[in-house]
PALUMNU-567800 format. One record per residue: residue number from 1; z, x, y of N, C-alpha, C in turn. Coordinates in Angstrom, 3 decimals. Example, Ala and Ser with C-alpha at 12.3 -4.5 7.8 and 13.67 -1.06 7.14 Angstrom:
BEGIN
SITE|n|nc3|nc1|nc2|cac3|cac1|cac2|cc3|cc1|cc2
SITE|1|7.800|13.190|-5.690|7.800|12.300|-4.500|7.800|13.200|-3.300
SITE|2|7.080|12.850|-2.250|7.140|13.670|-1.060|7.870|12.900|0.030
! end
This chain:
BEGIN
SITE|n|nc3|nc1|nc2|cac3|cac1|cac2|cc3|cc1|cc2
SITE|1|-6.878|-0.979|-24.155|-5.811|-1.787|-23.602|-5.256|-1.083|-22.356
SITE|2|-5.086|-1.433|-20.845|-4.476|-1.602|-20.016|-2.953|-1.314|-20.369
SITE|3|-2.308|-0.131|-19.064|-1.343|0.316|-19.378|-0.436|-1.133|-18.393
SITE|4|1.010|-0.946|-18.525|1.833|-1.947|-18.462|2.255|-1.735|-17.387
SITE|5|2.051|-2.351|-16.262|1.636|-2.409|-14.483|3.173|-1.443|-14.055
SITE|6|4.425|-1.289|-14.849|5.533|-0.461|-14.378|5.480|0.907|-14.362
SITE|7|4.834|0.559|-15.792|4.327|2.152|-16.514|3.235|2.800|-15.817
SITE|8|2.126|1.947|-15.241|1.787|2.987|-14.679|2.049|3.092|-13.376
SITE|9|2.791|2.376|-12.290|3.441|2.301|-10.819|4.345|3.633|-11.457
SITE|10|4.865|4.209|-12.293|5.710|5.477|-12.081|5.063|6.632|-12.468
SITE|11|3.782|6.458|-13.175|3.126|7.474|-13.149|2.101|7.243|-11.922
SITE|12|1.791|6.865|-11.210|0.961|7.238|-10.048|2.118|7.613|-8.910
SITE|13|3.523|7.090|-9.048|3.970|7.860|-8.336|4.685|9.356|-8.614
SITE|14|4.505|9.708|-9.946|4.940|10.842|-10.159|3.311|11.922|-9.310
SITE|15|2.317|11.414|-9.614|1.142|12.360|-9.581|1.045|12.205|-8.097
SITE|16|1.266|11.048|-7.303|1.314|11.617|-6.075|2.414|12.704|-5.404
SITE|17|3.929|12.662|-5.790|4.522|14.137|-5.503|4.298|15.159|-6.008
SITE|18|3.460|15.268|-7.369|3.452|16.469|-7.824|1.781|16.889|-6.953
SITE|19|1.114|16.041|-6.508|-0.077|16.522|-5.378|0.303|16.883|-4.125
SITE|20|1.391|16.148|-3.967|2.306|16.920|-2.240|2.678|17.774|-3.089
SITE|21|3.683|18.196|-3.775|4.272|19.605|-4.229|3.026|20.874|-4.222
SITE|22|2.215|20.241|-4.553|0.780|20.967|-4.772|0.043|21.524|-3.555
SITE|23|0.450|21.370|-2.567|-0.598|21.306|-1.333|-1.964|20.394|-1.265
SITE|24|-2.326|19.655|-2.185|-3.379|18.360|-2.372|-2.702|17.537|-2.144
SITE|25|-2.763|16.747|-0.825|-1.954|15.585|-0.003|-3.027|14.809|-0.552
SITE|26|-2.303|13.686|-0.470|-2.991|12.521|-0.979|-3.584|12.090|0.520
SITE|27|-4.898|11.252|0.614|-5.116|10.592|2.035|-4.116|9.014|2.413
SITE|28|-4.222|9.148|3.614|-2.935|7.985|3.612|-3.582|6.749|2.929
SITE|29|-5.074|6.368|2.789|-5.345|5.449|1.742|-4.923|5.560|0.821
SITE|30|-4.446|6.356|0.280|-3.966|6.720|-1.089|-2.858|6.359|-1.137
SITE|31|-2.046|6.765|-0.806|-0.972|6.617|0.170|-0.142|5.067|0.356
SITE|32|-1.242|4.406|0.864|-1.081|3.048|1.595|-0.975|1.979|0.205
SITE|33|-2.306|2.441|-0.779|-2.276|1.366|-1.780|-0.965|1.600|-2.723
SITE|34|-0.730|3.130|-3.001|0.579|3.096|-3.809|1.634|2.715|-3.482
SITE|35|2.113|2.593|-1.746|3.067|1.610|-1.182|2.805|0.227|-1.431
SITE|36|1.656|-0.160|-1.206|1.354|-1.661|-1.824|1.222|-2.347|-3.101
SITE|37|1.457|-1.299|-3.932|1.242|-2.010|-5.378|2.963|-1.963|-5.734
SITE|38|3.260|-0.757|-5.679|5.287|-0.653|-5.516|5.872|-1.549|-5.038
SITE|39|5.204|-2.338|-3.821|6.022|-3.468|-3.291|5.700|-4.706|-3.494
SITE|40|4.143|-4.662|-4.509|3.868|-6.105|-5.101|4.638|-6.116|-6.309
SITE|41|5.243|-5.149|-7.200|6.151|-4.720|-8.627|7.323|-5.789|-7.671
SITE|42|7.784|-5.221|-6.557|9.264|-5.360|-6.498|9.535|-6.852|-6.310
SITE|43|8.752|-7.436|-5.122|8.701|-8.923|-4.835|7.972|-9.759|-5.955
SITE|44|7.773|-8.933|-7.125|7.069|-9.926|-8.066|8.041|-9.942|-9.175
SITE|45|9.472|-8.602|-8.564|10.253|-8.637|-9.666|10.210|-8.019|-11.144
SITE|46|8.745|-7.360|-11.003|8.609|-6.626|-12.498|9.505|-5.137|-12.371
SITE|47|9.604|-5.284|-11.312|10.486|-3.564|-10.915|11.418|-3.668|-9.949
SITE|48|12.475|-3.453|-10.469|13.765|-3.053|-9.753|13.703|-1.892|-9.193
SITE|49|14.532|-2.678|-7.474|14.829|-1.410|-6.515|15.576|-0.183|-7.159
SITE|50|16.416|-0.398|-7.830|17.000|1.017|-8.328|16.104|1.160|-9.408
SITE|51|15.249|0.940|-10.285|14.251|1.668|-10.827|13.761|2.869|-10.098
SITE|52|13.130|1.825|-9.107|12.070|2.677|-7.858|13.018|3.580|-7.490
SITE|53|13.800|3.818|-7.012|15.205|5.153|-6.536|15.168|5.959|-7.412
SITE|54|15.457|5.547|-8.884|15.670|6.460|-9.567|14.407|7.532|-9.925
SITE|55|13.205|6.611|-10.002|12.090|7.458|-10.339|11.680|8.129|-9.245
SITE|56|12.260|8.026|-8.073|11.612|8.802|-6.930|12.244|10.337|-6.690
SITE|57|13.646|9.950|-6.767|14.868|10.976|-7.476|14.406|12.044|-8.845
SITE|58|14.078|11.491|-9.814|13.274|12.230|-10.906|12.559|12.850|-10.585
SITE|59|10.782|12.316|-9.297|9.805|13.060|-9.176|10.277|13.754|-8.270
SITE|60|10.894|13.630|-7.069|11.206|14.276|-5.818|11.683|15.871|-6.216
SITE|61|12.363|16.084|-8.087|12.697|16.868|-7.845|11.779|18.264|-7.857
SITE|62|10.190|17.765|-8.238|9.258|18.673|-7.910|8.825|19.335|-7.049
SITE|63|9.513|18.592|-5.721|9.357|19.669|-4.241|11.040|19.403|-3.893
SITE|64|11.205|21.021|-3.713|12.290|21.398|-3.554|12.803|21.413|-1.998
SITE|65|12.945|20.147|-1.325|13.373|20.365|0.112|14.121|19.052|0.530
SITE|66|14.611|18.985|1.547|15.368|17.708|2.352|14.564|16.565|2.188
SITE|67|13.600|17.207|2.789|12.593|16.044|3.010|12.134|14.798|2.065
SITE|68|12.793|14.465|1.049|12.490|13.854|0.278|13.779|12.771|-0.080
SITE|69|13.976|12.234|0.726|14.923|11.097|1.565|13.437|9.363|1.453
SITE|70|13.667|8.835|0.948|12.442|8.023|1.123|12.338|6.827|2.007
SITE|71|12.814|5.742|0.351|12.569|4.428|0.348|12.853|4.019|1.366
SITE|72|11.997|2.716|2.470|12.832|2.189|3.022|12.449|0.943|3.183
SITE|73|13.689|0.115|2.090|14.242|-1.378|1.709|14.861|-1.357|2.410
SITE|74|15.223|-3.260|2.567|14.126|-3.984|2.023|13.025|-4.569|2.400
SITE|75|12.473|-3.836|3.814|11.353|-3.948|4.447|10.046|-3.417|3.395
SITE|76|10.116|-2.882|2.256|8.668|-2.796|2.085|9.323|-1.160|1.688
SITE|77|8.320|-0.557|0.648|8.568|0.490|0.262|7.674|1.934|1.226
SITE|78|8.199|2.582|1.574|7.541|3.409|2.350|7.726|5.087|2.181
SITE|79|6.429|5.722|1.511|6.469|6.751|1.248|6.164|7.708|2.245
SITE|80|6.847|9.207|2.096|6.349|10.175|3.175|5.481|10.733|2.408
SITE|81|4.798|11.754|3.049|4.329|12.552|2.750|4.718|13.875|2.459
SITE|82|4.993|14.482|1.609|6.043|15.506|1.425|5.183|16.849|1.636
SITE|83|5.932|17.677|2.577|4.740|19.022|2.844|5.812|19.814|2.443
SITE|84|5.149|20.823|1.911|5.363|22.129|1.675|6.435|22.626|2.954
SITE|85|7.431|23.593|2.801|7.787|24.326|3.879|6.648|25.106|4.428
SITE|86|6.436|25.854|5.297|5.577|26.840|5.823|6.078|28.207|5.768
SITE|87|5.870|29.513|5.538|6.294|30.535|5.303|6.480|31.023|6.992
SITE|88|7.811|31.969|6.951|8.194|31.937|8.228|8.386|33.420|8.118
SITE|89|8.067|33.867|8.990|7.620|35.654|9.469|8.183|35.996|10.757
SITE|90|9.133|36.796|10.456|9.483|37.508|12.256|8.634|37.634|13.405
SITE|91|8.358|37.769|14.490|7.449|38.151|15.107|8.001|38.574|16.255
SITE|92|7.406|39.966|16.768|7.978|40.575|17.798|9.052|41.613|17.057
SITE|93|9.200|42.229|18.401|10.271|43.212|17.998|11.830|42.775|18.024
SITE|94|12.590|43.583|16.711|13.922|42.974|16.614|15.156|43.219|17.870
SITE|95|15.847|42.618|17.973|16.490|43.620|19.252|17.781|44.518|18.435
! end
């Protein structure tokens, strides 16, 4: 049996932040269809906008940065891509 089209719209979006948290970016195909199935849930009404907030809020809290500001209703749901900070090193001499 087929999981229940909400149930799994929040687990594919949990596994795509925990693959940005990961350094395994998803490709923006990847990317593109999980924005498109999130926004066939919403205009089809099986999923509420504050669902979608809240579960993004839940996963987001797996990468720990600003950057994880998202949704943007009610044009259509639109995910970033969440990167890693980059490790930042002095360089040069101090004065």
């Amino acid at each position: 049996m087929s999981k229940q089209p909400v149930e799994q719209a929040c687990q594919r979006l949990q596994r795509y932040v925990e693959r940005c948290a990961n350094g395994d970016y998803p490709s923006p195909a990847e990317r593109y269809r999980l924005e498109g199935y999130l926004s066939a849930l919403l205009d089809s009404e099986l999923l509420a906008e504050a669902t979608l907030r809240q579960w993004w809020q839940q996963a987001a809290t797996v990468v720990d940065d600003e950057q994880v500001l998202i949704i943007g209703l009610p044009d259509g749901v639109s995910l970033p891509m969440l990167y890693r900070r980059a490790p930042v090193f002095p360089s040069g001499k101090s004065s």
